[in-house]
MDAnalysis code that builds the backbone (N, CA, C; Angstrom):
import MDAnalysis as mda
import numpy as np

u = mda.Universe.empty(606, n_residues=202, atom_resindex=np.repeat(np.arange(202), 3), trajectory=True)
u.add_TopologyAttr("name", ["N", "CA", "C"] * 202)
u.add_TopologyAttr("resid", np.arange(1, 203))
u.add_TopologyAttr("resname", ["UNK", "UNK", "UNK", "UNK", "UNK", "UNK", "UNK", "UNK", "UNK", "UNK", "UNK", "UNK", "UNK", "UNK", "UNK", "UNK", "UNK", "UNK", "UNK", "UNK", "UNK", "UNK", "UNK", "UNK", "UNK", "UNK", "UNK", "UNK", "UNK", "UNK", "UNK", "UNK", "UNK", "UNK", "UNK", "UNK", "UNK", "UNK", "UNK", "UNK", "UNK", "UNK", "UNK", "UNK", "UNK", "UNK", "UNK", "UNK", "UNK", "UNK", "UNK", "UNK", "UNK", "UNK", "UNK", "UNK", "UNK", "UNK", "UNK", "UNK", "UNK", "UNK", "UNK", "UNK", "UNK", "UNK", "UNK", "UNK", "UNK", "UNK", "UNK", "UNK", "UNK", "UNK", "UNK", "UNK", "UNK", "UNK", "UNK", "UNK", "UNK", "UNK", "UNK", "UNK", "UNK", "UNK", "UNK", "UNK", "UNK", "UNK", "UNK", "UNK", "UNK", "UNK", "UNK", "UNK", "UNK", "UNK", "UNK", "UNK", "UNK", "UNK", "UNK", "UNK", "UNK", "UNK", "UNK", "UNK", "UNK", "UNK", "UNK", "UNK", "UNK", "UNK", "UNK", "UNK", "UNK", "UNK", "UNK", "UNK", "UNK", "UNK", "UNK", "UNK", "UNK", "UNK", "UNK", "UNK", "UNK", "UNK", "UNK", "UNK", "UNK", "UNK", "UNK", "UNK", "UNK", "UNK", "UNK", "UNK", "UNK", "UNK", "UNK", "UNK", "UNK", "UNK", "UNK", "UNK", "UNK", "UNK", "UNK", "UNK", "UNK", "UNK", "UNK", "UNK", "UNK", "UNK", "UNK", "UNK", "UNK", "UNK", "UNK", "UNK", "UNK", "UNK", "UNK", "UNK", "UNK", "UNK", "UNK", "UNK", "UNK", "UNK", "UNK", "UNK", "UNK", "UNK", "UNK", "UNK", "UNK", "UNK", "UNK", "UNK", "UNK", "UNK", "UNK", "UNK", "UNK", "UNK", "UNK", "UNK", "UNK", "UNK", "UNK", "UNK", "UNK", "UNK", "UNK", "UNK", "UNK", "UNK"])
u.atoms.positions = np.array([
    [5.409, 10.894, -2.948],
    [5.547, 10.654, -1.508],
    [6.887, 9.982, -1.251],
    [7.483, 10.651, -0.452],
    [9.291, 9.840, 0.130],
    [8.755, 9.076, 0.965],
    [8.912, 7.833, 0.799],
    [8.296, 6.728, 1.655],
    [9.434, 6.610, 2.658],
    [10.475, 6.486, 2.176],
    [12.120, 6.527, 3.481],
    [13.100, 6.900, 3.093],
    [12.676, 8.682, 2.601],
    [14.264, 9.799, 2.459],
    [14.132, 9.850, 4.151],
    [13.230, 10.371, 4.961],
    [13.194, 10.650, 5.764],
    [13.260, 9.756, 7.333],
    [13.927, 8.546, 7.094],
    [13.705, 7.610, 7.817],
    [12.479, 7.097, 8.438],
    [12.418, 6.178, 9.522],
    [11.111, 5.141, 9.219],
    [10.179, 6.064, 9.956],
    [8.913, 5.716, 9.642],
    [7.854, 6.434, 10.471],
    [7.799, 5.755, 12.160],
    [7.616, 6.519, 12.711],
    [7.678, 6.182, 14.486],
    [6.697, 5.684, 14.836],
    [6.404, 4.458, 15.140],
    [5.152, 3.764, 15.078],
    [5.015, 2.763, 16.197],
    [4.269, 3.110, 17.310],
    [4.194, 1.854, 18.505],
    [3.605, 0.844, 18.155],
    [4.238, -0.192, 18.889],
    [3.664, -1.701, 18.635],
    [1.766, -1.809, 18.159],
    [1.630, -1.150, 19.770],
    [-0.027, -0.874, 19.464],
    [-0.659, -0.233, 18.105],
    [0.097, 0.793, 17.546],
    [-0.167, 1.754, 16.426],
    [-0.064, 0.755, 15.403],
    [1.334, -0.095, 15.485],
    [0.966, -1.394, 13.958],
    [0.039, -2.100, 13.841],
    [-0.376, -2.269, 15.114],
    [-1.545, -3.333, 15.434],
    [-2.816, -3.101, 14.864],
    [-2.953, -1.666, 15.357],
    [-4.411, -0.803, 14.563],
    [-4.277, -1.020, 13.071],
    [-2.995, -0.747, 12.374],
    [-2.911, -0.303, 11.040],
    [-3.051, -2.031, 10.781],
    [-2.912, -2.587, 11.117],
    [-2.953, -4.319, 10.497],
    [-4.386, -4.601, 10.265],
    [-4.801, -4.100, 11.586],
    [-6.322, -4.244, 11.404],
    [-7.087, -3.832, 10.424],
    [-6.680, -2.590, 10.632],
    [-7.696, -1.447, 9.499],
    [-7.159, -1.701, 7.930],
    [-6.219, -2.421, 7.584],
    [-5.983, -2.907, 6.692],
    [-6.574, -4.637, 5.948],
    [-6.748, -5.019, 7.154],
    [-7.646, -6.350, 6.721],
    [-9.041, -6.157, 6.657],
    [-9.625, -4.901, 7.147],
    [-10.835, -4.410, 7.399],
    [-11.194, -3.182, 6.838],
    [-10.891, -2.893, 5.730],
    [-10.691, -1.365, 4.847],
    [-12.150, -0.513, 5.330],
    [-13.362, -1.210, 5.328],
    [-14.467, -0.894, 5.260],
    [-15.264, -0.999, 6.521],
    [-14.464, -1.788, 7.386],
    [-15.699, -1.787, 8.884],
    [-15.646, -0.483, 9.742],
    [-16.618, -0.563, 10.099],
    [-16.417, 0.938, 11.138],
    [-15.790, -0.038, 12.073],
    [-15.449, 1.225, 12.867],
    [-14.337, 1.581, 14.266],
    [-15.516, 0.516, 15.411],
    [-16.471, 0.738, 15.645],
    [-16.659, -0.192, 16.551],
    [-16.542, -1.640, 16.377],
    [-16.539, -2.546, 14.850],
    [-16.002, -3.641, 14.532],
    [-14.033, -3.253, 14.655],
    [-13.829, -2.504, 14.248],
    [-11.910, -2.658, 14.798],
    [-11.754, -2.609, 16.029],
    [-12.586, -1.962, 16.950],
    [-12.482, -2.147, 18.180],
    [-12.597, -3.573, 18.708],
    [-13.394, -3.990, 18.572],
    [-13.494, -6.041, 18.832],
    [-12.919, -6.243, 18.421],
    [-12.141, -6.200, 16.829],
    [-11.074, -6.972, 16.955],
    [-9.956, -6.767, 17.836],
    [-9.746, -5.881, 17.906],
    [-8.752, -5.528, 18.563],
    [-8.303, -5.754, 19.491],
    [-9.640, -6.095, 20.699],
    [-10.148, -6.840, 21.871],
    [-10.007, -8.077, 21.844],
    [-10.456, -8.822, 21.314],
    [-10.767, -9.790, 20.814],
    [-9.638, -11.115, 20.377],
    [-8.934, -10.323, 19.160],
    [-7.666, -10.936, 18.874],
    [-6.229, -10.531, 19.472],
    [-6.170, -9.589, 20.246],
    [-5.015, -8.920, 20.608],
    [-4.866, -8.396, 21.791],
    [-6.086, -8.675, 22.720],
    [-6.162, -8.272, 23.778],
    [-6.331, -6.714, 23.861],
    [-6.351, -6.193, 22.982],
    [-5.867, -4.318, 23.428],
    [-7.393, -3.503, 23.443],
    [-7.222, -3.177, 24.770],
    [-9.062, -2.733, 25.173],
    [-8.925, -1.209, 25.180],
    [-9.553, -0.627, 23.869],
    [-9.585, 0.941, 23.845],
    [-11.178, 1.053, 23.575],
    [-11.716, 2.378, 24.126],
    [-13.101, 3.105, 23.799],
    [-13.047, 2.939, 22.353],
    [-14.225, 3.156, 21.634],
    [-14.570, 3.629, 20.977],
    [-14.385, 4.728, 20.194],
    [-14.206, 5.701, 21.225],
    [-13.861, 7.386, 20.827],
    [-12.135, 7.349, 20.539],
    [-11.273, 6.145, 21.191],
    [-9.773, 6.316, 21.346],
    [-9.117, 5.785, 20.430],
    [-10.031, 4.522, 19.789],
    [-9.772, 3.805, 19.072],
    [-10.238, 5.157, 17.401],
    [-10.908, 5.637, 17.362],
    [-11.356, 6.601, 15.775],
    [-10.034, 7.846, 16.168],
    [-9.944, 8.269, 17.533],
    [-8.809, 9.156, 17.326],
    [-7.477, 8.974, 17.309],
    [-7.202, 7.258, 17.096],
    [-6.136, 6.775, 16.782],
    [-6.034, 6.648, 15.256],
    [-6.768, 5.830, 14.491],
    [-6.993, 6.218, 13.172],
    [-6.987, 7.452, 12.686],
    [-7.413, 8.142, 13.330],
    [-7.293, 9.811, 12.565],
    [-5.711, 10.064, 13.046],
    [-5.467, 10.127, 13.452],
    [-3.863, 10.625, 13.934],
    [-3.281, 9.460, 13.015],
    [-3.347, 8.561, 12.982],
    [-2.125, 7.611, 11.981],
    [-2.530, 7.904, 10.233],
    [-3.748, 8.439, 10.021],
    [-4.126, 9.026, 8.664],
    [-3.843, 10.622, 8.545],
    [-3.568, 11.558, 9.626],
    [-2.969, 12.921, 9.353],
    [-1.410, 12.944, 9.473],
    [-0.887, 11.348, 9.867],
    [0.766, 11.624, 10.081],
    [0.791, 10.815, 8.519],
    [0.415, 10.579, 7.602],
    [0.288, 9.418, 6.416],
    [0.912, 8.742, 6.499],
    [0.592, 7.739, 7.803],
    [0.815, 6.334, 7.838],
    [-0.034, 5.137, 6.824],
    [-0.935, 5.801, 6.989],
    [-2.162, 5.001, 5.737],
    [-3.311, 5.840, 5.028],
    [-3.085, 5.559, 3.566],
    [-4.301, 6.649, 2.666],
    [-5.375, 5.301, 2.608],
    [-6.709, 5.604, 2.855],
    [-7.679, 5.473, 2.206],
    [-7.940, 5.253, 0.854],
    [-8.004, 4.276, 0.167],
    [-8.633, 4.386, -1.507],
    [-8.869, 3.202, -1.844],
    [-9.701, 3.803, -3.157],
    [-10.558, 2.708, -3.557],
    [-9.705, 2.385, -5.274],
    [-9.044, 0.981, -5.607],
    [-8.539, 0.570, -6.240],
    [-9.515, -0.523, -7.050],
    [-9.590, 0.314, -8.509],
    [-10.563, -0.984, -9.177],
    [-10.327, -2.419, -9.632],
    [-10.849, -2.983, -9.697],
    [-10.744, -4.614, -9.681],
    [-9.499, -4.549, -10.646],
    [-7.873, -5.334, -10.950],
    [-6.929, -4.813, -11.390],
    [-7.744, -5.902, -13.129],
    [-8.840, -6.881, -12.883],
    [-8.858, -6.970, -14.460],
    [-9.510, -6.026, -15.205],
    [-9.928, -4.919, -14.995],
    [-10.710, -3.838, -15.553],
    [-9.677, -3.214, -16.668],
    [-8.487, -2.847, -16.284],
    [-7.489, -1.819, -16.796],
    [-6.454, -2.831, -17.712],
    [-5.531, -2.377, -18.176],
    [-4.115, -2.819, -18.635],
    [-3.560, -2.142, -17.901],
    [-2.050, -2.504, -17.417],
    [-1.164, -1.838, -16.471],
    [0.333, -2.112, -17.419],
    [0.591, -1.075, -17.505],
    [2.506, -0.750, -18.530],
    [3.390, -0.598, -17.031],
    [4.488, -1.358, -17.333],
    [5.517, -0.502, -16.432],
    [6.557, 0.064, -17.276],
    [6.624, 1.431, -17.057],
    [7.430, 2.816, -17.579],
    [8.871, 2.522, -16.973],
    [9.993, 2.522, -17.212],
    [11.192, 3.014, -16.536],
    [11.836, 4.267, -17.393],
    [12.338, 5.025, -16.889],
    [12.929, 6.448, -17.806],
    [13.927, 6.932, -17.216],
    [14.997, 6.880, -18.208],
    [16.410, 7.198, -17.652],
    [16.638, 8.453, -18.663],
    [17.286, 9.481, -17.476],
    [17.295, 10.886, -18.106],
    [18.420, 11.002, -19.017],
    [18.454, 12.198, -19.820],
    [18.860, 12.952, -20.616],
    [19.924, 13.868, -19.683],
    [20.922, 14.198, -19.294],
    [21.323, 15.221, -17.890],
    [21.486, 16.450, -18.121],
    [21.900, 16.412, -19.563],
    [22.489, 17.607, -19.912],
    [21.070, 18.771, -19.700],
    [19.805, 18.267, -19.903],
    [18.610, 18.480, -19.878],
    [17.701, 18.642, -18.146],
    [18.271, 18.213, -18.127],
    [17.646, 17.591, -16.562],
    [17.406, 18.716, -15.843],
    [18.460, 19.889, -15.450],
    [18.063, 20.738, -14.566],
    [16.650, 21.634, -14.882],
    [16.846, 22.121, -16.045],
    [15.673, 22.624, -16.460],
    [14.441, 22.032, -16.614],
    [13.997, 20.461, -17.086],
    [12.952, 20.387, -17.480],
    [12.400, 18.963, -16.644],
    [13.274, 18.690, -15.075],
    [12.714, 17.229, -14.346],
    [11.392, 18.014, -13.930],
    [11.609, 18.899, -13.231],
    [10.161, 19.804, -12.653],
    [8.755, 19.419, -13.155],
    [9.092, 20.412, -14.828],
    [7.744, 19.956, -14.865],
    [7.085, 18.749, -15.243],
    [8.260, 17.963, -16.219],
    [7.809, 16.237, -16.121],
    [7.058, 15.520, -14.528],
    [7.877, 16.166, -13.481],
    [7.514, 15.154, -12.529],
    [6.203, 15.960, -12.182],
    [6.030, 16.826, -12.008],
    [4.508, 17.439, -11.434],
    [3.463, 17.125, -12.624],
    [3.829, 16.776, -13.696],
    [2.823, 16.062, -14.881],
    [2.326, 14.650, -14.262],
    [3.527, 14.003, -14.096],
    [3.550, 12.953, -13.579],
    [2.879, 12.186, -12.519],
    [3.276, 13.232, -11.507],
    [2.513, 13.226, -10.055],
    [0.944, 13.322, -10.634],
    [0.127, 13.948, -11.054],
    [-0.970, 14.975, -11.044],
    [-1.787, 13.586, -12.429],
    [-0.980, 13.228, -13.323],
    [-1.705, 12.168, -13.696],
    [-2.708, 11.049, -13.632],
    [-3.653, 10.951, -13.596],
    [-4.531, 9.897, -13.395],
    [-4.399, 8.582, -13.983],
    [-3.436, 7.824, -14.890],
    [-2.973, 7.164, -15.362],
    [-2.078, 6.517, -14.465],
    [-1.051, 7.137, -14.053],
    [0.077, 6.720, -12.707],
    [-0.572, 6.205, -11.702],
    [-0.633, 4.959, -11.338],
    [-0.328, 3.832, -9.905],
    [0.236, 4.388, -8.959],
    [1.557, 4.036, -9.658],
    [3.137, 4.408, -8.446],
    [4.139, 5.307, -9.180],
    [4.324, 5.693, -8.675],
    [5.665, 6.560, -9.191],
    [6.667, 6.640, -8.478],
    [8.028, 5.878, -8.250],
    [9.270, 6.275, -8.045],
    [10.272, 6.437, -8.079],
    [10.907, 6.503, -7.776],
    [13.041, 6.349, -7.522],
    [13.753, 4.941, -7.388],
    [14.317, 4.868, -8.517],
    [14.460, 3.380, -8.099],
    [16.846, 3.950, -7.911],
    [17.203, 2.751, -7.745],
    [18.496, 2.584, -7.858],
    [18.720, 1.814, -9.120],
    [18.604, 3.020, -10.036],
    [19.082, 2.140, -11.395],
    [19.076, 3.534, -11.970],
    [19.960, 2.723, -13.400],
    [20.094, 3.775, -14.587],
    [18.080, 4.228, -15.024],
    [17.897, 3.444, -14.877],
    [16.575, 4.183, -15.319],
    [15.868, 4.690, -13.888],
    [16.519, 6.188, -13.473],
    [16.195, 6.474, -12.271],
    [14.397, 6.660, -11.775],
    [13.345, 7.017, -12.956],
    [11.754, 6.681, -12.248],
    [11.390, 6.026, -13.285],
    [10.823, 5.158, -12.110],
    [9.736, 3.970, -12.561],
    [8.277, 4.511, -12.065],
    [7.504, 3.676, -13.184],
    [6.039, 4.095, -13.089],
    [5.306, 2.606, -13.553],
    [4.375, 2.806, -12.846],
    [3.430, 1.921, -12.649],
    [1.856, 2.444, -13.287],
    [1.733, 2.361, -14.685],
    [0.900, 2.491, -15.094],
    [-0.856, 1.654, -15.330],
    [-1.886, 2.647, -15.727],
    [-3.038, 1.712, -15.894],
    [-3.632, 2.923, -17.201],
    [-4.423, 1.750, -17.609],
    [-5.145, 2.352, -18.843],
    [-5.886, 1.642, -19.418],
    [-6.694, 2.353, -20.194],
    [-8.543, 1.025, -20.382],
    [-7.418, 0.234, -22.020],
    [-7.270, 0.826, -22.893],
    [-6.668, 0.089, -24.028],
    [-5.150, 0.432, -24.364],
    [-4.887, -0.465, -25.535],
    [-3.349, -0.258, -25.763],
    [-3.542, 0.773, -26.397],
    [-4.783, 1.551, -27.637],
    [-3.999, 2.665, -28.216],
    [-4.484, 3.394, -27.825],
    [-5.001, 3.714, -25.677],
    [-5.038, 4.868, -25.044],
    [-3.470, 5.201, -24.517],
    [-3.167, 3.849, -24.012],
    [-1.299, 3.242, -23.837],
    [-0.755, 4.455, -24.728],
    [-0.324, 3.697, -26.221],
    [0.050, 4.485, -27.342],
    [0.038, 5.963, -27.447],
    [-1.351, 6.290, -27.172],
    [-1.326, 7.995, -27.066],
    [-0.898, 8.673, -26.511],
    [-0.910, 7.971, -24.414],
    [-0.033, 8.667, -24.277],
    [2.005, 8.600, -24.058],
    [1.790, 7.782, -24.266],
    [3.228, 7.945, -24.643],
    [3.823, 8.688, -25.860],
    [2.711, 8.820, -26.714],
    [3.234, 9.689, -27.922],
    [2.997, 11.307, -27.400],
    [2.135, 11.464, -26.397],
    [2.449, 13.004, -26.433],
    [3.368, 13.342, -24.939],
    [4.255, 12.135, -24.481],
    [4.738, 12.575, -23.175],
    [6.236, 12.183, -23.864],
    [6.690, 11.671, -25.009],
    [7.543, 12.006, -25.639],
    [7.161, 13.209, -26.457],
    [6.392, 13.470, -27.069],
    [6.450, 14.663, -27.929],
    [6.743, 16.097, -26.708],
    [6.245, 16.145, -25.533],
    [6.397, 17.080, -24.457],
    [7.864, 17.021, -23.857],
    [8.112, 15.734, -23.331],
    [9.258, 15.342, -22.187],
    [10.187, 14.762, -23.241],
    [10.201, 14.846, -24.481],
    [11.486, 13.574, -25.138],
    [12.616, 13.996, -24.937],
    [13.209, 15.920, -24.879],
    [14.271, 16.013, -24.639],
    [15.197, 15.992, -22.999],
    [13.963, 15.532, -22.364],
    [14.309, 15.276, -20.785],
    [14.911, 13.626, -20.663],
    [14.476, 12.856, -21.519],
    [14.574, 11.369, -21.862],
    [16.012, 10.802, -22.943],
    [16.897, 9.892, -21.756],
    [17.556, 9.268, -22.435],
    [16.898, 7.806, -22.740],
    [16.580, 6.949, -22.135],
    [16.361, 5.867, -22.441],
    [14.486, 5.802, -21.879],
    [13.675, 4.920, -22.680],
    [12.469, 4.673, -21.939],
    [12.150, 3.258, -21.980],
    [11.882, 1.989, -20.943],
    [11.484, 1.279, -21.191],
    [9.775, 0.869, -21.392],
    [9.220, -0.032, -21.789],
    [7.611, -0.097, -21.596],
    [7.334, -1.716, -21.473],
    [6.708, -1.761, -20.663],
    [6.651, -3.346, -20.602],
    [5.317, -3.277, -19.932],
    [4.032, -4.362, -21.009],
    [2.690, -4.420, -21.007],
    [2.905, -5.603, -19.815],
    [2.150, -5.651, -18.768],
    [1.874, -6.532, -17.470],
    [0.907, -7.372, -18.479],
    [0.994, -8.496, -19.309],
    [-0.269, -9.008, -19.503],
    [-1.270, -9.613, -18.826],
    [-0.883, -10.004, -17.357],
    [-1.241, -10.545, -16.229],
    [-0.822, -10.189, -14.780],
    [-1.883, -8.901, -14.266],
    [-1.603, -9.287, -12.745],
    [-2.371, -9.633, -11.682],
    [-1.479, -10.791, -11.252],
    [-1.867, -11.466, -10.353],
    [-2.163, -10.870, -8.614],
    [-1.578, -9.810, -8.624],
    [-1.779, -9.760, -6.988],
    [-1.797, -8.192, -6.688],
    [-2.948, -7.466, -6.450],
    [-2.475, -6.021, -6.504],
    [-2.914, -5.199, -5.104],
    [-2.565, -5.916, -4.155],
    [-2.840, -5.376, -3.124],
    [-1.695, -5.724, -1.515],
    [-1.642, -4.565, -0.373],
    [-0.879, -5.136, 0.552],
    [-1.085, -6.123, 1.727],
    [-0.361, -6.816, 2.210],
    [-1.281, -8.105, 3.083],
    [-0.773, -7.172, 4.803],
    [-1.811, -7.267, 5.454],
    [-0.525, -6.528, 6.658],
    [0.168, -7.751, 7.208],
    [0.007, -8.833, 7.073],
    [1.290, -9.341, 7.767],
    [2.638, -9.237, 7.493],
    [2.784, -8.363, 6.525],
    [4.162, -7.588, 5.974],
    [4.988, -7.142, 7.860],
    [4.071, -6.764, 8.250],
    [4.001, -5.815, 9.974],
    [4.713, -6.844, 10.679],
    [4.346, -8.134, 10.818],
    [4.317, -9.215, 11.872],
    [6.129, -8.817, 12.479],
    [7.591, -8.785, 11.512],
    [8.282, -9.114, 11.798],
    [8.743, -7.813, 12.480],
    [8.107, -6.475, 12.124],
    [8.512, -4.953, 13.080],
    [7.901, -5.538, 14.174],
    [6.464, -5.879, 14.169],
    [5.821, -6.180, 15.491],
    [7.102, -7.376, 16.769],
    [7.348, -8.244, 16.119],
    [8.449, -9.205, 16.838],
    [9.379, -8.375, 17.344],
    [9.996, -7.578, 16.974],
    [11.095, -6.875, 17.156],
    [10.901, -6.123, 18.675],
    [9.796, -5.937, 19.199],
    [9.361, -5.524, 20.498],
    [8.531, -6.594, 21.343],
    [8.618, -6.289, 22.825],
    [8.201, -7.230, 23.719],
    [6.775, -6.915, 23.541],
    [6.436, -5.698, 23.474],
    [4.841, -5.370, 23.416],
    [4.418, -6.039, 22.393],
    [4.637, -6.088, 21.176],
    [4.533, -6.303, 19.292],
    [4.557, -8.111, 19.504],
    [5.598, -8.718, 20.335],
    [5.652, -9.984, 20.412],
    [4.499, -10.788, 21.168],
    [4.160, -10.141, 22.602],
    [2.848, -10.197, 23.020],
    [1.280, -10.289, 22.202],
    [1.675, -9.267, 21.554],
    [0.167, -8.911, 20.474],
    [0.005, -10.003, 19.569],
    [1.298, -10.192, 18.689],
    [1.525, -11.381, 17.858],
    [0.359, -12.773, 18.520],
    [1.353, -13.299, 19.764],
    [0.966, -14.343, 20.688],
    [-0.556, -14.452, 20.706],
    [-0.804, -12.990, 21.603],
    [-2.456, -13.383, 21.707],
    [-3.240, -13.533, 20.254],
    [-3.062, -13.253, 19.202],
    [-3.763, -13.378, 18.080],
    [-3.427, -14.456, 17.926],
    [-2.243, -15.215, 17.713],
    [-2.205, -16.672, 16.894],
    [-2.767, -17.688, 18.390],
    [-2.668, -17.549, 20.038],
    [-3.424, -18.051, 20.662],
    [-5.269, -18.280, 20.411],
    [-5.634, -17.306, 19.664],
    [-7.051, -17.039, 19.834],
    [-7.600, -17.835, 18.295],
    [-6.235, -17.908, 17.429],
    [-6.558, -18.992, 16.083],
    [-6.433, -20.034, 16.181],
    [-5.341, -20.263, 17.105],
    [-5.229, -21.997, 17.311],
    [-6.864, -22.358, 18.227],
    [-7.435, -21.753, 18.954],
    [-8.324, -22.014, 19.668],
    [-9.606, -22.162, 19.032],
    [-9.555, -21.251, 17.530],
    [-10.581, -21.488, 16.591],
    [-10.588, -22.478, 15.995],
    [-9.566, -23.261, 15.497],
    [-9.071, -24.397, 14.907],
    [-9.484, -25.046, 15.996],
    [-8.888, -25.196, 17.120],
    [-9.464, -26.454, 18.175],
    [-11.250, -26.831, 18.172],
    [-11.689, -25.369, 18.131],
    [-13.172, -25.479, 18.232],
    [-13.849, -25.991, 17.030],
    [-13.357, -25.684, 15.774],
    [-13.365, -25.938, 14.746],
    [-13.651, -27.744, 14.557],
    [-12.273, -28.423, 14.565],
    [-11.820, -29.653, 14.620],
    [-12.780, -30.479, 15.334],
    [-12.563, -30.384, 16.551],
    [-13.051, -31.260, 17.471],
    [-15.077, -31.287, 17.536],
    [-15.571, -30.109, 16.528],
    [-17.069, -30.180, 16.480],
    [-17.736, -29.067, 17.865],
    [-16.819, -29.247, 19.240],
    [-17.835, -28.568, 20.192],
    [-17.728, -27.614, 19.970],
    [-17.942, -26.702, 18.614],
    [-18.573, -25.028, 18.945],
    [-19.968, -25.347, 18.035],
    [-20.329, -26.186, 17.702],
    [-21.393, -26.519, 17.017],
    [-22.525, -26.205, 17.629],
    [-23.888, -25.753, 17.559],
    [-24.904, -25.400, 17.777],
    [-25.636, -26.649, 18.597],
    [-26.171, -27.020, 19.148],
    [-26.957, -27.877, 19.728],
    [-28.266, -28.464, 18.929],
    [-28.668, -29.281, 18.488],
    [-29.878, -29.088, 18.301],
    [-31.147, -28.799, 19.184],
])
């Protein structure tokens, strides 16, 4: 996937707003994103407008769906591989559609370096690791000038937060608004919080 050969995806304030949501909320149905949405951000859509907004920001692939296993289950390698050139025209093809089509591969991309793709690997043991790297050199070795491998013995954080969004959202009067009413509606939880009166009565 070219995340930005093609420059940025066209995305209204409101449209980040959804995707922030549905990102802190992977699993609620549409009538819980709808309250929030209401709720923390002021933005009052149906039911029906709010699921055919999600479907339109998941057929333009603004956001995939998936289910990522707990990251202590696996070992994760990071691959870097810097080509061979003289080689290259003929044989990047089918390396990269191996590549792509792999169930092993995380991420796969383009970086700005001599080791032009990086990969983001997972795998249950080191000598499943081992294997395959022995038959993706024995296949791809003459496509390969350099390969690095480096075992993650620890990761700590394997997922995206949407407040990554907050500072596109600022960048517009609408996006700056939305911001506002959400951190208005937290400070107000905190107030209620603090001070005891949202407490139940006896």
């Amino acid at each position: 996937m070219n995340t930005r050969g093609d420059g940025d995806v066209d995305l209204s304030p409101r449209e980040i707003v959804l995707l922030k949501v549905r990102m802190d909320n992977p699993t609620a149905p549409v009538r819980e994103i709808r309250g929030i949405l209401a709720e923390e951000y002021e933005i009052e859509l149906s039911h029906n407008r709010v699921n055919e907004l999600l479907h339109d920001l998941s057929d333009r692939d603004v956001f995939r769906e998936s289910i990522l296993p707990n990251k202590r289950i696996l070992d994760y390698h990071s691959f870097r591989i810097a080509f061979h050139y003289p080689n290259f025209e003929q044989q990047w093809e089918a390396c990269y559609w191996e590549l792509m089509e792999d169930p092993h591969v995380v991420m796969f991309c383009n970086a700005d370096s001599s080791y032009h793709w990086q990969l983001l690997m997972q795998f249950n043991t080191d000598s499943e690791a081992e294997r395959w790297m022995h038959h993706f050199f024995k296949k791809h070795g003459s496509l390969i000038a350099q390969f690095d491998n480096t075992k993650l013995t620890t990761v700590h954080k394997f997922h995206a937060n949407s407040s990554v969004f907050d500072e596109k959202l600022w960048q517009t009067e609408a996006g700056r608004e939305y911001l506002q009413s959400a951190q208005e509606g937290h400070n107000d939880e905190e107030t209620i919080a603090t001070d005891g009166s949202g407490d139940t009565p006896p």
